[in-house]
N, C-alpha and C positions, 0 to 999 in steps of 0.2 A: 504494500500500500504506500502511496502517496502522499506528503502533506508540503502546503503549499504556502512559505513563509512568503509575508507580503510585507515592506516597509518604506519607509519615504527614501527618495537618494534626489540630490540637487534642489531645484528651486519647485518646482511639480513634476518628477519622474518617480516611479514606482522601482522598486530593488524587485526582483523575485527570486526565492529559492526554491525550489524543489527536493524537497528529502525525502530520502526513502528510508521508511519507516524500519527498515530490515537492516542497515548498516547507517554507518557515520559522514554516507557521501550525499553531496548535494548537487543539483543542475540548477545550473545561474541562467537567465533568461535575460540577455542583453547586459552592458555592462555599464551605467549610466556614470559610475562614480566607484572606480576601485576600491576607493580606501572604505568608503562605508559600506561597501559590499563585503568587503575581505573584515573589518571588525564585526559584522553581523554575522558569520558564519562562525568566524574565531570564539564572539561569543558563545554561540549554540552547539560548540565542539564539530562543526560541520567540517570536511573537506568538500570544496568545489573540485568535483573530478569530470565535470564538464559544464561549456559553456556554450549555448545555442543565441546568434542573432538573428533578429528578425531583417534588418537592415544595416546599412553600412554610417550611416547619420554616427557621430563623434557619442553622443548624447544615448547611445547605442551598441558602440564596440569600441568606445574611446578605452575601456579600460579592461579590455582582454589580456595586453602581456603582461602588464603587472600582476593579474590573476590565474593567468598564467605560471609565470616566475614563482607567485607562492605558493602554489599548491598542483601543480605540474598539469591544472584542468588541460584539458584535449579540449580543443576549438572548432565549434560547427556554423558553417553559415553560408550563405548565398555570395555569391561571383563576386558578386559588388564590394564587399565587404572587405577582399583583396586587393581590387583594383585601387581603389581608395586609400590605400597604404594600413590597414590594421590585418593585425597574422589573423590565418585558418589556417588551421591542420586537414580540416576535411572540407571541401566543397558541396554545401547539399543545394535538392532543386526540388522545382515544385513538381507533385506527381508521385516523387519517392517518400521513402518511411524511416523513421526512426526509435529508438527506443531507449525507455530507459524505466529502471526497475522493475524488467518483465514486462512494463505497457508498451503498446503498439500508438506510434504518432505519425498521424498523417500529416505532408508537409504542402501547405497552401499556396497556391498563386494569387496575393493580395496586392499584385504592384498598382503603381497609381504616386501613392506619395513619394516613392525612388521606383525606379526601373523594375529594381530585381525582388521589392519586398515580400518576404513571405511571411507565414504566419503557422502555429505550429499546436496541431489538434489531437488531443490524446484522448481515444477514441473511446476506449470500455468507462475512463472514468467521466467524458462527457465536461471536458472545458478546453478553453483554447487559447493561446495565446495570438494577439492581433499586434502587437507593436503599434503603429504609429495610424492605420488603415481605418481602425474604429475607434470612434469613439465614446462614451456615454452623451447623446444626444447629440454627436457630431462624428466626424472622421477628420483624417489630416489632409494637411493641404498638398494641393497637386505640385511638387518643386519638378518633376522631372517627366512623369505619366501625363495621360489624358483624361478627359472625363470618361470617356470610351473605356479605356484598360483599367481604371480606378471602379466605375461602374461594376466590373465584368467580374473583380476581386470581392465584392459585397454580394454579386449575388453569390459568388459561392459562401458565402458567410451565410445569406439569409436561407440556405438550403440546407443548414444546419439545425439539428432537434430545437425546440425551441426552449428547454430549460438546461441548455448548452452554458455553461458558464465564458462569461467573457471577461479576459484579464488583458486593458488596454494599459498603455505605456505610461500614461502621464492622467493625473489629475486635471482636467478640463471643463468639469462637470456643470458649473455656476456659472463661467463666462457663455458656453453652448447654449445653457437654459434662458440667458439674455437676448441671447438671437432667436432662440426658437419661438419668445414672446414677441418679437420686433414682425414675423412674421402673419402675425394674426389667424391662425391656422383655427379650425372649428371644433378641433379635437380634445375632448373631455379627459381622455388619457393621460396626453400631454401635459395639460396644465395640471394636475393631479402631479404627474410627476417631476415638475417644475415644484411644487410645492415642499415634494418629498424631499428631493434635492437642496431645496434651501433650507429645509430642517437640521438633514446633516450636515450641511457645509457648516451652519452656524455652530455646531456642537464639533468640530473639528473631524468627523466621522467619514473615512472612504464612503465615495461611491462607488468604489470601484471593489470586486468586480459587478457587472451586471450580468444579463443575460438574453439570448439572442431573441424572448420572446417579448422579453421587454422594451427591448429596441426598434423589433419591429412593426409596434404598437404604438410606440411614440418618437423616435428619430427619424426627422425630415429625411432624412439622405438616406434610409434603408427606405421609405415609403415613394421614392419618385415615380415608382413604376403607378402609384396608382390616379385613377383618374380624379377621382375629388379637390385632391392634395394639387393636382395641377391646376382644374380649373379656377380654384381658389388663388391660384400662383399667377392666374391669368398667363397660363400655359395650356392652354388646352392642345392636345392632338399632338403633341412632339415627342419624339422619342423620348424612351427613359432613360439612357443616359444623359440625354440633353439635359434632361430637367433636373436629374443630379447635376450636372456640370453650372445651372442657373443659379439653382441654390448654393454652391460650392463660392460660386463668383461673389454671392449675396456677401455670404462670410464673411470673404479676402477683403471685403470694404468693409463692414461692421466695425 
């Protein structure tokens, strides 16, 4: 079994560790901020004896070798992640699997916000890791992808069980839920969870993780494909990426 350490690193980025409840090792999920990644683990007697990126973002694999260097973790990640100058030991892609503690993880084609982002879904236990792709009531911004390739990574998220747990990168949750009101959407949901949202922001409380049914109940940017959400966007009739790409634009100005 699996347990799933979750804590602050930088200014709003999430640390994760992954232990396995059977031995003293851990899987580090991106590496936001070495040093507080490598005393969280030190505390908990963890060894990181691996480390998976979602993407190659500084804020993401800035602090592989030195987690590296202390605890000899093996390094997994997408192309990019290379190219960009931080080490891999192993090149993974999207389509293949991986594993760890006996679980099987599927590895996703979430690009849109970099080229090569993936995202990485542990299947029997039903949660996912999204990096930078999703976000509670938002997703990231397009630096490098299209709306088109960005689009194409959410549906495969929204084809996911819907009490899929979702573990996004960064705390984002209050500033999304300002846009999502600026929008004036008709969705009882939403403001509901707008509401929820500013309860626990104000009590200092993650919202993170969510989960894929929650999101697709009230995050504009998993809902583009439907038509209400458009006509109200005064989009009627255009593709759905498009109208992902509309809303996306909304944002980058907000």
């Amino acid at each position: 079994m699996l347990q799933i350490l979750q804590f602050k690193c930088l200014k709003d980025n999430y640390g994760f560790l992954i232990k396995d409840l059977n031995t003293n090792k851990a899987l580090c999920i991106d590496t936001p901020d070495s040093g507080e990644i490598m005393a969280f683990a030190k505390k908990n007697n963890l060894i990181i004896s691996e480390v998976w990126n979602t993407h190659w973002h500084a804020d993401h694999a800035g602090g592989n070798q030195a987690i590296k260097d202390e605890f000899g973790a093996v390094l997994k990640g997408p192309e990019e992640v290379l190219k960009h100058g931080f080490p891999l030991d192993e090149v993974v892609s999207p389509g293949g699997t991986l594993s760890f503690g006996g679980h099987m993880v599927k590895i996703l084609n979430l690009g849109g916000h970099t080229l090569g982002q993936i995202g990485y879904y542990f299947i029997d236990l039903g949660f996912v890791f999204v990096g930078d792709a999703l976000f509670v009531l938002g997703c990231g911004r397009l630096f490098e992808g299209d709306a088109k390739l960005a689009w194409g990574g959410l549906e495969v998220l929204k084809t996911l069980p819907h009490e899929t747990l979702v573990y996004c990168a960064h705390e984002y949750s209050a500033a999304n839920a300002r846009f999502c009101e600026s929008l004036g959407l008709s969705n009882a949901e939403l403001a509901a969870r707008i509401t929820e949202i500013d309860e626990l922001t104000a009590k200092s409380i993650p919202t993170v993780p969510t989960t894929i049914g929650i999101e697709l109940k009230t995050n504009p940017f998993l809902l583009a494909d439907y038509e209400n959400l458009k006509s109200e966007l005064g989009q009627a009739g255009k593709p759905d990426f498009e109208i992902y790409g509309y809303i996306r634009g909304l944002k980058d100005k907000f």
